[in-house]
C-alpha positions as CSV (number, residue, x, y, z in Angstrom):
1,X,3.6,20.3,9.0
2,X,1.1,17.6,8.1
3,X,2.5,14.6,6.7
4,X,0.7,13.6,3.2
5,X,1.4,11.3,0.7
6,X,3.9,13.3,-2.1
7,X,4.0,12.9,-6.0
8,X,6.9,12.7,-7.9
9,X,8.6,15.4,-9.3
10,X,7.7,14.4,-12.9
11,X,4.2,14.2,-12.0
12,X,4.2,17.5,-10.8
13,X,6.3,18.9,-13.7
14,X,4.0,17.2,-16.1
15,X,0.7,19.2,-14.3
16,X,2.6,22.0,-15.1
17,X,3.0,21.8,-18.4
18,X,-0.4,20.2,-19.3
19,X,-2.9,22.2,-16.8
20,X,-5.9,22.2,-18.8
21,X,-5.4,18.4,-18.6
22,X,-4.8,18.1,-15.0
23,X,-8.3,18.3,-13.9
24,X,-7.2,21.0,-11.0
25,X,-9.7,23.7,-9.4
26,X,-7.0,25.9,-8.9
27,X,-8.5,29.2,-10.9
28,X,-11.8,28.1,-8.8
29,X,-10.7,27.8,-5.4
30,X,-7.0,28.5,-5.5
31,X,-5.0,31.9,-4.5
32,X,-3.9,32.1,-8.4
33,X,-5.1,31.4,-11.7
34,X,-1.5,31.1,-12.9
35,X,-0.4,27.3,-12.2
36,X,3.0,29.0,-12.3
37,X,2.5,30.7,-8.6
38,X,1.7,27.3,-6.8
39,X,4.8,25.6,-5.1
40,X,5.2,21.7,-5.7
41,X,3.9,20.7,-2.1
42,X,0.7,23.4,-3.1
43,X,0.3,21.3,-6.5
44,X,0.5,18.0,-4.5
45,X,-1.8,19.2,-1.9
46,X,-4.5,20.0,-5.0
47,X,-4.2,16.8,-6.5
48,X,-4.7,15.2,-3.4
49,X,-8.3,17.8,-3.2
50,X,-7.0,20.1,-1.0
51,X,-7.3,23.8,-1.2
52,X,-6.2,25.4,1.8
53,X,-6.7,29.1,0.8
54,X,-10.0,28.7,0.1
55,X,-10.5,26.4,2.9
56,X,-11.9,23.6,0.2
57,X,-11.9,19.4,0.2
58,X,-12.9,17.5,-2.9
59,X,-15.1,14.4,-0.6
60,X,-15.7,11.1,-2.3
61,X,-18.8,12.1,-4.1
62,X,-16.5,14.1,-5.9
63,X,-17.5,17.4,-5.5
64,X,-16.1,20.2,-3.4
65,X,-17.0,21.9,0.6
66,X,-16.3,24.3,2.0
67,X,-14.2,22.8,5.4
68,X,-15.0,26.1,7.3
69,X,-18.4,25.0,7.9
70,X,-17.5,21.8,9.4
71,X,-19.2,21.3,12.8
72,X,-18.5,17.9,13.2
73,X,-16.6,14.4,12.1
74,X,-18.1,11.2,12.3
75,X,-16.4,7.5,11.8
76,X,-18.3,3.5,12.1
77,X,-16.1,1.1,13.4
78,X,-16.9,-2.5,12.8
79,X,-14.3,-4.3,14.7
80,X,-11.3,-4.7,16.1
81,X,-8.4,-7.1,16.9
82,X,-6.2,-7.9,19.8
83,X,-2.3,-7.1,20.5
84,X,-2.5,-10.7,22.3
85,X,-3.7,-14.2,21.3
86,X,-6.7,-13.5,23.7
87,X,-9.9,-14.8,23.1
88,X,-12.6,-12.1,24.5
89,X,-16.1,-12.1,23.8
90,X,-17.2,-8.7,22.0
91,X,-20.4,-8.6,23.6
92,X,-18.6,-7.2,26.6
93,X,-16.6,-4.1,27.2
94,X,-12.7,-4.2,25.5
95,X,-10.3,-2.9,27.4
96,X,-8.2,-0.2,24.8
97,X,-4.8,-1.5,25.8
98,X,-5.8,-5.0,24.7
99,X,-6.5,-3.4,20.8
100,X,-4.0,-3.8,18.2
101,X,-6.0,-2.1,15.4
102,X,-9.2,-0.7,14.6
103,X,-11.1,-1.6,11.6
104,X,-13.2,1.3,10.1
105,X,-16.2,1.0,7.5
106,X,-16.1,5.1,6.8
107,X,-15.4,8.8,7.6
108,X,-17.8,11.3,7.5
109,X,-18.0,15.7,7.6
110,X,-20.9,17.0,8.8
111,X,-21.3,20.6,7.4
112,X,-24.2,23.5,8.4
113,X,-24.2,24.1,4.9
114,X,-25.6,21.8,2.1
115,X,-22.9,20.9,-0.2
116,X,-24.2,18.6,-3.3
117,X,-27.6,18.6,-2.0
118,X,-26.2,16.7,1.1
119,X,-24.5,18.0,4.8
120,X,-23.1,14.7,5.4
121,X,-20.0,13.9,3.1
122,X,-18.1,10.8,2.8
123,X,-14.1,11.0,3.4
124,X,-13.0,7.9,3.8
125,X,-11.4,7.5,0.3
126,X,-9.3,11.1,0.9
127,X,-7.9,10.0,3.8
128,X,-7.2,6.9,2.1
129,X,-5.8,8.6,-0.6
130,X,-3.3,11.2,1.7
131,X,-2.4,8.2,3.9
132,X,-4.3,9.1,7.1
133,X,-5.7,5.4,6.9
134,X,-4.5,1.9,5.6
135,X,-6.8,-0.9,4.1
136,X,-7.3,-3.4,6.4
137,X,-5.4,-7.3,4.8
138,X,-6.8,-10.5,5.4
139,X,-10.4,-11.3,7.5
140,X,-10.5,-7.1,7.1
141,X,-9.3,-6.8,4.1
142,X,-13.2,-4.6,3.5
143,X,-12.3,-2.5,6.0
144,X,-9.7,0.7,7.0
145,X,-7.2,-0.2,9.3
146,X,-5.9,2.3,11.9
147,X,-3.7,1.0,14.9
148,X,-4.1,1.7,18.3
149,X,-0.8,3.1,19.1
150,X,-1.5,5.7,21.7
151,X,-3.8,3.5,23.8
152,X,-5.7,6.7,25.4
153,X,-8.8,8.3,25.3
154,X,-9.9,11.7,23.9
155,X,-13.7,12.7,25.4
156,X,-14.2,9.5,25.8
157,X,-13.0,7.9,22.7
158,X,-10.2,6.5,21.6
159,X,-7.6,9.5,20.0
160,X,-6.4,7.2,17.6
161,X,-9.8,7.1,15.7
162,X,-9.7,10.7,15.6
163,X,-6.1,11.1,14.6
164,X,-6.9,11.7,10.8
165,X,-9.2,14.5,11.9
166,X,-7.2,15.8,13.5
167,X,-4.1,15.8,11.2
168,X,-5.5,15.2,7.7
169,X,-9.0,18.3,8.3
170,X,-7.6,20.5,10.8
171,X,-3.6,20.2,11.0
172,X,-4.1,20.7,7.0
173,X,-6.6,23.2,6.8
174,X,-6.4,25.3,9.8
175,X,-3.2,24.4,11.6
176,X,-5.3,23.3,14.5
177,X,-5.6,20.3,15.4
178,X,-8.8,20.6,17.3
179,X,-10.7,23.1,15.6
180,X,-13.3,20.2,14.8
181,X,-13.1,18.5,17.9
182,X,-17.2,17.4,18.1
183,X,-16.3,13.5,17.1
184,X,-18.4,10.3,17.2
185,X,-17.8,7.1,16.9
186,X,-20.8,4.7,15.6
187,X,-20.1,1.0,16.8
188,X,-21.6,-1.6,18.8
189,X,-18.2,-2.1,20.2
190,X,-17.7,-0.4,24.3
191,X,-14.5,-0.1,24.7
192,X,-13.2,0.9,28.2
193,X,-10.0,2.3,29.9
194,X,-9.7,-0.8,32.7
């Protein structure tokens, strides 16, 4: 099971009580239109935009697709830094075990549906919001921070930029965690294995 960030139990005892308040889709996307029938880590899960039984994400344009029709994931990284006081240019290939953390401008879902009049949709403020990925402090304080803690390669890229794919779209949504698996990486960083 997916680790996501949880509410307090108030919180979700107050939804209860006050549903028409709460701002939920449940009677739209949910199994139920009885807020009674959802357990607390369902309720958190919907506050959070997630509806898994209807397979549907509230993005950062606020507004809701349809994660089914997915085809492929998409993140800009603008920099990195180094696990050692070493001064390397960037203009040259980084090595991955020499990264400490990537820095990342944004997520993105590519749909083969239109969703909003769009079939590219911004995530990088759910995963934000779930915990999949940290604000960057200091010089990167603009960007999303992500460490390099596996220090390997998944086709061709480094796994740990795909991690909240992997975990937060499909671990969440389809208990796979490479049902979307067609991920690029925009940069004008190379990073290599040696």
């Amino acid at each position: 099971m997916e680790k996501i960030r949880t509410f307090q139990q108030y919180e979700l005892n107050k939804i209860r009580k006050n549903v028409k308040d709460s701002g939920l889709q449940f009677e739209k996307f949910g199994r139920s239109s009885n807020i009674m029938d959802y357990s607390d880590r369902e309720i958190n899960e919907m506050i959070l935009g997630i509806y898994k039984d209807s397979k549907h994400l509230l993005v950062d344009g606020d507004y809701f697709i349809d994660v089914s029709t997915v085809q492929k994931a998409t993140c800009i990284l603008t920099d990195i830094s180094y696990s050692r006081r070493i001064k390397l240019d960037k203009s040259s290939p980084i090595k991955l075990k020499n990264i400490r953390n990537f820095y990342i401008q944004d997520y993105f879902l590519e749909t083969s549906e239109e969703f909003s009049n769009s079939s590219k949709h911004k995530i990088t403020g759910y995963l934000k919001k779930i915990g999949g990925i940290s604000l960057g402090k200091g010089k990167y304080s603009h960007a999303y921070s992500i460490p390099n803690d596996f220090k390997t390669f998944y086709k061709g890229i480094p796994i740990d930029l795909f991690y909240p794919i992997q975990h937060y779209i499909n671990g969440l949504f389809f208990g796979d965690d490479y049902h979307v698996s067609t991920f690029e990486v925009i940069s004008n960083l190379t990073i290599i294995d040696e």
